[in-house]
py3Dmol code that shows the C-alpha trace and the ligand (Angstrom):
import py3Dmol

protein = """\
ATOM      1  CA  UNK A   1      77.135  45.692  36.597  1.00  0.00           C
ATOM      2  CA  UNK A   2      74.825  42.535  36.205  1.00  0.00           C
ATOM      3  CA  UNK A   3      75.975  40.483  32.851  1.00  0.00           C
ATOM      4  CA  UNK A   4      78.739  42.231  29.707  1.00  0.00           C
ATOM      5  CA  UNK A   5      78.492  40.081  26.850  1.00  0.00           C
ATOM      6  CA  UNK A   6      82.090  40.390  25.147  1.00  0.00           C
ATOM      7  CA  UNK A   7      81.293  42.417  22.051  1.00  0.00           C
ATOM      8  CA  UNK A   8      80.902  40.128  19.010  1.00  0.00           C
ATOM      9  CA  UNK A   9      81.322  36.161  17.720  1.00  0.00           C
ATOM     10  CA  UNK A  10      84.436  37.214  16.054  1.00  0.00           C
ATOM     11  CA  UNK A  11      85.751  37.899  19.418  1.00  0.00           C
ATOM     12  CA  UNK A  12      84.209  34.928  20.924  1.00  0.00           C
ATOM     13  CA  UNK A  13      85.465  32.567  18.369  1.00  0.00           C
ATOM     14  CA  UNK A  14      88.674  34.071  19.016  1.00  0.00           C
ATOM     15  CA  UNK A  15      88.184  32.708  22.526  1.00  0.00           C
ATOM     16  CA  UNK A  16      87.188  29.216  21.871  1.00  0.00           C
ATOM     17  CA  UNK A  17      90.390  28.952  19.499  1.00  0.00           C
ATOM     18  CA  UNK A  18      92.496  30.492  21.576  1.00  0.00           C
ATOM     19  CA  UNK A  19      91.325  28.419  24.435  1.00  0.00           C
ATOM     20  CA  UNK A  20      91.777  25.408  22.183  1.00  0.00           C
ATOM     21  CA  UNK A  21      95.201  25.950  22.976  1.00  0.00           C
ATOM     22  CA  UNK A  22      95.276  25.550  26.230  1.00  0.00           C
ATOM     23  CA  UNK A  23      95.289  29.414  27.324  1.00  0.00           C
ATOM     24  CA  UNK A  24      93.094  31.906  26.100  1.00  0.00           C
ATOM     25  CA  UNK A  25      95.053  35.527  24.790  1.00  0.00           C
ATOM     26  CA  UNK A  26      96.258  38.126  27.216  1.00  0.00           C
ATOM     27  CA  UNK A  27      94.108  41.001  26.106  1.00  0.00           C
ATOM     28  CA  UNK A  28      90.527  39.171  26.907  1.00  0.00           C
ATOM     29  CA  UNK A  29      92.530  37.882  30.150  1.00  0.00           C
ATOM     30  CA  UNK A  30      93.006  41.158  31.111  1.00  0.00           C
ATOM     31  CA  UNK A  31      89.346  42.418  30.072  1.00  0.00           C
ATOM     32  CA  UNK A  32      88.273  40.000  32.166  1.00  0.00           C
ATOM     33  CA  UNK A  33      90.762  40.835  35.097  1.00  0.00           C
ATOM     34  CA  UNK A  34      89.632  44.514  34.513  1.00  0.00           C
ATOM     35  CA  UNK A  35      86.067  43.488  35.264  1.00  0.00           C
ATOM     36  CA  UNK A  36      86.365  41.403  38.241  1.00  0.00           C
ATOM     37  CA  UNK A  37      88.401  44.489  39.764  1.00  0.00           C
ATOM     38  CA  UNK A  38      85.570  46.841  38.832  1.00  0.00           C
ATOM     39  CA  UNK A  39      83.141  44.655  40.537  1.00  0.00           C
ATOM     40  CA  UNK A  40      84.979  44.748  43.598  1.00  0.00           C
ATOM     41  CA  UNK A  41      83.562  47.986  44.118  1.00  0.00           C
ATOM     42  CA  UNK A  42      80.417  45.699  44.748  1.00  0.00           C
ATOM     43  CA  UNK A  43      81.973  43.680  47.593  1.00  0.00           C
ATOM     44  CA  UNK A  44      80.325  43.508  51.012  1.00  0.00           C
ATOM     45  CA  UNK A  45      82.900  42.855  53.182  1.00  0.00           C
ATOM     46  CA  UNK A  46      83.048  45.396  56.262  1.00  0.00           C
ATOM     47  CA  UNK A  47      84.607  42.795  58.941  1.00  0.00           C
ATOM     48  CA  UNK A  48      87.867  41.395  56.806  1.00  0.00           C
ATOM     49  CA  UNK A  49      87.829  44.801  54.673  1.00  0.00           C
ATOM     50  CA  UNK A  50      89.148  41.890  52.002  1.00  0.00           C
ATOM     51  CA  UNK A  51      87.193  42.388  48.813  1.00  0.00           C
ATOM     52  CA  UNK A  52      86.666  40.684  46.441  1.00  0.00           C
ATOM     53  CA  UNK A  53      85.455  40.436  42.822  1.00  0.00           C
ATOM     54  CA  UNK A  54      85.384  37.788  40.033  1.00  0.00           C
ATOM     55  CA  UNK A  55      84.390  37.697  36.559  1.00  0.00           C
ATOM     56  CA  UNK A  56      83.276  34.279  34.735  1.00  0.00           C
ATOM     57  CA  UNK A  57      83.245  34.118  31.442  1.00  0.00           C
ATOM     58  CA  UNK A  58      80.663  31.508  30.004  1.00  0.00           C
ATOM     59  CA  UNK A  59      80.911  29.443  26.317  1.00  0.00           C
ATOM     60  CA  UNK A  60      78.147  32.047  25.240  1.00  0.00           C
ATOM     61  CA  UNK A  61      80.710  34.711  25.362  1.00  0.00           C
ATOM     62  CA  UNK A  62      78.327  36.172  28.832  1.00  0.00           C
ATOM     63  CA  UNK A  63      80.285  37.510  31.327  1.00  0.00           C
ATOM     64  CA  UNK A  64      79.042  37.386  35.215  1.00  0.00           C
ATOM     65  CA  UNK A  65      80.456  39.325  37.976  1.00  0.00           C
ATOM     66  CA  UNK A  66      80.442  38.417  41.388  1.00  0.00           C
ATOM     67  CA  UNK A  67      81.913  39.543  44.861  1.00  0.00           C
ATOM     68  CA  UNK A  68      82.412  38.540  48.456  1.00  0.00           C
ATOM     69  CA  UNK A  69      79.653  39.095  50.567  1.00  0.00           C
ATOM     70  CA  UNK A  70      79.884  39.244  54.363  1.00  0.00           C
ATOM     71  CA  UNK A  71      77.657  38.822  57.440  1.00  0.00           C
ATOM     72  CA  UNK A  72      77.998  39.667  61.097  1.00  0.00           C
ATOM     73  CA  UNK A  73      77.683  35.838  61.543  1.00  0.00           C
ATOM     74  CA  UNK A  74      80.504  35.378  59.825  1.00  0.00           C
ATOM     75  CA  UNK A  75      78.209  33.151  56.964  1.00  0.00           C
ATOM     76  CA  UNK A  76      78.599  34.694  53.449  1.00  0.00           C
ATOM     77  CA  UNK A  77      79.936  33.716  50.415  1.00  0.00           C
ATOM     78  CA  UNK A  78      82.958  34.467  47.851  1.00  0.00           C
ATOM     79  CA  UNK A  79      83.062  36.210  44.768  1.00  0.00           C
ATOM     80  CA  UNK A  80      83.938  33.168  43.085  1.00  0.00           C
ATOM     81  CA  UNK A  81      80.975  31.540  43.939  1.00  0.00           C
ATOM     82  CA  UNK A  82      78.449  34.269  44.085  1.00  0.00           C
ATOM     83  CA  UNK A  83      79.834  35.119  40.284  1.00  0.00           C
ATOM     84  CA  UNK A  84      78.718  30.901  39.469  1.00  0.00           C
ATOM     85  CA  UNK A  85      75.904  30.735  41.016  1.00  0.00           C
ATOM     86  CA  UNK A  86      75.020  33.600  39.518  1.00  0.00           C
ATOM     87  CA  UNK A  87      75.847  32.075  35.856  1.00  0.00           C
ATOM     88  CA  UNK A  88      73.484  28.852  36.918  1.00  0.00           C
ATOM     89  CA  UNK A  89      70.641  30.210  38.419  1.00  0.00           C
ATOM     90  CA  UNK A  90      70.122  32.144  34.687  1.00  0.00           C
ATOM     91  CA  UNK A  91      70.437  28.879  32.708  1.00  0.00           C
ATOM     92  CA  UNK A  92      74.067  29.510  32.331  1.00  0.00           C
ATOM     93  CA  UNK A  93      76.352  25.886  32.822  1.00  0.00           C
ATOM     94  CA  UNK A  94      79.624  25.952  30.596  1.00  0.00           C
ATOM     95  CA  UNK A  95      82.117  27.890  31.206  1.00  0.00           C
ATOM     96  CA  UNK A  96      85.770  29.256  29.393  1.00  0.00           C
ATOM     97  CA  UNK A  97      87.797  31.053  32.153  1.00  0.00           C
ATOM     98  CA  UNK A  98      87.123  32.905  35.756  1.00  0.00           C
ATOM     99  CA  UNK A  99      89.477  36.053  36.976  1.00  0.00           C
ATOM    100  CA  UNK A 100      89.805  37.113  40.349  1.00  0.00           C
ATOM    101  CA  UNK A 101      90.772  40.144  41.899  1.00  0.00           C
ATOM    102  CA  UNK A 102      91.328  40.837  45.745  1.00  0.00           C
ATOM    103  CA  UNK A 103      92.719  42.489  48.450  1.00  0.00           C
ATOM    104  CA  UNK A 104      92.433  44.590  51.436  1.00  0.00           C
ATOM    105  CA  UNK A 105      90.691  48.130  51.408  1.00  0.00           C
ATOM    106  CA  UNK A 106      91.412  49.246  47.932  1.00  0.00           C
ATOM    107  CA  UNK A 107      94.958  47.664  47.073  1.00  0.00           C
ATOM    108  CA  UNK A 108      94.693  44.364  44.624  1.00  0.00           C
ATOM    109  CA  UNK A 109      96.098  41.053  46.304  1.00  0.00           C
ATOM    110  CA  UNK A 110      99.197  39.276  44.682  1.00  0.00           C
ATOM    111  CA  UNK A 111      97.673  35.648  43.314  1.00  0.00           C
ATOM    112  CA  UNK A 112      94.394  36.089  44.691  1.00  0.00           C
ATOM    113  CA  UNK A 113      92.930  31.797  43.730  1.00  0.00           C
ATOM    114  CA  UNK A 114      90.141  30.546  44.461  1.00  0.00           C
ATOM    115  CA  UNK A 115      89.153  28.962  48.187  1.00  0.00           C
ATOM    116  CA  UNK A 116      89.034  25.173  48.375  1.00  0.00           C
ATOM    117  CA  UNK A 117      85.370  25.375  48.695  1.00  0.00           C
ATOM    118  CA  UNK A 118      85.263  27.344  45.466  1.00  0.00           C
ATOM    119  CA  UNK A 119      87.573  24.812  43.496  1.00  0.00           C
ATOM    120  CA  UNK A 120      85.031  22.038  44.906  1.00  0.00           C
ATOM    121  CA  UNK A 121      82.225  23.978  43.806  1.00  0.00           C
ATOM    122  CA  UNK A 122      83.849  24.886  40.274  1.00  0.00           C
ATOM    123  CA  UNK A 123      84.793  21.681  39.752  1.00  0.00           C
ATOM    124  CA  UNK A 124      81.073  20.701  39.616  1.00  0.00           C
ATOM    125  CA  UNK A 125      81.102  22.856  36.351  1.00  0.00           C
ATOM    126  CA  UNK A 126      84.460  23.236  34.679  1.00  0.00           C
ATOM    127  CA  UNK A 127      87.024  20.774  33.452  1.00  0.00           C
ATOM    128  CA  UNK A 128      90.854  20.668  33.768  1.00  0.00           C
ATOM    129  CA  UNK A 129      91.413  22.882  31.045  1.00  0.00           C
ATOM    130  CA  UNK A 130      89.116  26.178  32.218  1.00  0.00           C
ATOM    131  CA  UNK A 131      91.436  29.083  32.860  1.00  0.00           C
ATOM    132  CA  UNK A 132      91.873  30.728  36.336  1.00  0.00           C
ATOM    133  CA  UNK A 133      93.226  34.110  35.838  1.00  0.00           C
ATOM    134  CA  UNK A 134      94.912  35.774  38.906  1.00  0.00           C
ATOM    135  CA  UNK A 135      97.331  38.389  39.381  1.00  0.00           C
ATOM    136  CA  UNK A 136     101.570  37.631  39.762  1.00  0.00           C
ATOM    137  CA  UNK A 137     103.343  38.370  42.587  1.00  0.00           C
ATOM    138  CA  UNK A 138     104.271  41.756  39.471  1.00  0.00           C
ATOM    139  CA  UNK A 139     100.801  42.370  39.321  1.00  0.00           C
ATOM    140  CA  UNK A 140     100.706  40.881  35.706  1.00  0.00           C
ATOM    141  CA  UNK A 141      98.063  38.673  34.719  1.00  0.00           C
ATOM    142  CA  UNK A 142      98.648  34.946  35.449  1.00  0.00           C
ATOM    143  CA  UNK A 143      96.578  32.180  33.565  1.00  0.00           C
ATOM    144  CA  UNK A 144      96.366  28.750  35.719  1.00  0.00           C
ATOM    145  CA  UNK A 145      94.771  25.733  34.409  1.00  0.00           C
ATOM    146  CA  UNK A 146      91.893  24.728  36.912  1.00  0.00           C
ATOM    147  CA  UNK A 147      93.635  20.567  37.039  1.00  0.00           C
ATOM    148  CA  UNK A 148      96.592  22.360  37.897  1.00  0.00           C
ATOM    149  CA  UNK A 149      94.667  23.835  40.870  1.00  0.00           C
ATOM    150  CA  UNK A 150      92.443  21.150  41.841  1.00  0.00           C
ATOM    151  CA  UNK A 151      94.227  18.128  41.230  1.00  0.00           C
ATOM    152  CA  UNK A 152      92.872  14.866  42.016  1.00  0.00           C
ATOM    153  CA  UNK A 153      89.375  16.515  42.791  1.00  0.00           C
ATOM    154  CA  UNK A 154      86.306  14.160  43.663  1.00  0.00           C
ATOM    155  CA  UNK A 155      83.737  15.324  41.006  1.00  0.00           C
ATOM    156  CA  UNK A 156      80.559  14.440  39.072  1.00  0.00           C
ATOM    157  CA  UNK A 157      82.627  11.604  37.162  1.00  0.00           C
ATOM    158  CA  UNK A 158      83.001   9.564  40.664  1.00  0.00           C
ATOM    159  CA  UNK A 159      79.520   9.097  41.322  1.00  0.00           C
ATOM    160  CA  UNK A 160      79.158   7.417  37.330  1.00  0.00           C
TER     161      UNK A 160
END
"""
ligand_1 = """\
1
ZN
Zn 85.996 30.789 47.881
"""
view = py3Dmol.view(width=600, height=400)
view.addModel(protein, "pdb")
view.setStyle({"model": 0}, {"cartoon": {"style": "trace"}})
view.addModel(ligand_1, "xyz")
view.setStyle({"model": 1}, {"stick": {}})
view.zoomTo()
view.show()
């Protein structure tokens, strides 16, 4: 699974207005947490048998997938990331919301959030208001604003 596009501009200006309200609505939250769990299957991660998988959903309505991928070196890189870099290397720069999904072998991870090298290198590309959506300590859905996150972040606007 390379790139879903979510299916129309009805939906997607659903998003935007639904995002203009500081949240965007459970059912594409859980689309999206639906597809970074699928992608997990994806995940490369034989030494911490932790995987990974993270869908970003860009203004464009694109969706890009991503996993943890491990090396015997211990070098790699996280879902997160992979699922950005990803998004940027095809053009791809503004982004809505990011779910992750994680945990060891096949179970999913309560609140699964991003690294602090992942919030660093999100916050290159998103603003306060982009939704990270990670699973409750229920295993519902959970929507977290990205300043909430990464507060006090040293970004693109310092070096202005
Ligand atoms: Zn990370």
């Amino acid at each position: 699974m390379d790139e879903v596009k979510v299916s129309n501009t009805t939906e997607l200006i659903k998003i935007e207005h639904e995002l203009a309200e500081r949240g965007i609505g459970s059912d594409i939250a859980q689309k999206l947490m639906d597809i970074a769990n699928e992608a997990r299957k994806y995940s490369y991660s034989p030494y911490s048998k932790y995987s990974v998988g993270a869908a970003l959903l860009a203004y464009d309505g694109t969706i890009y997938t991503g996993v943890n991928v491990e090396t015997a070196a211990m070098t790699g890189v996280c879902a997160e990331r992979n699922a950005l870099f990803k998004a940027v290397s095809e053009g791809n720069t503004k982004f809505l919301a990011l779910a992750v999904a994680g945990g060891k072998h096949e179970f999913v991870a309560k609140s699964c959030t991003p690294c602090g090298v992942c919030r660093q290198v999100l916050s290159e590309f998103v603003s306060d208001d982009f939704i990270v959506i990670v699973n409750d300590d229920e295993g519902h859905i959970n929507m977290l604003r990205f300043g909430d996150l990464f507060p006090y972040s040293f970004g693109p606007g310092n070096l202005k």
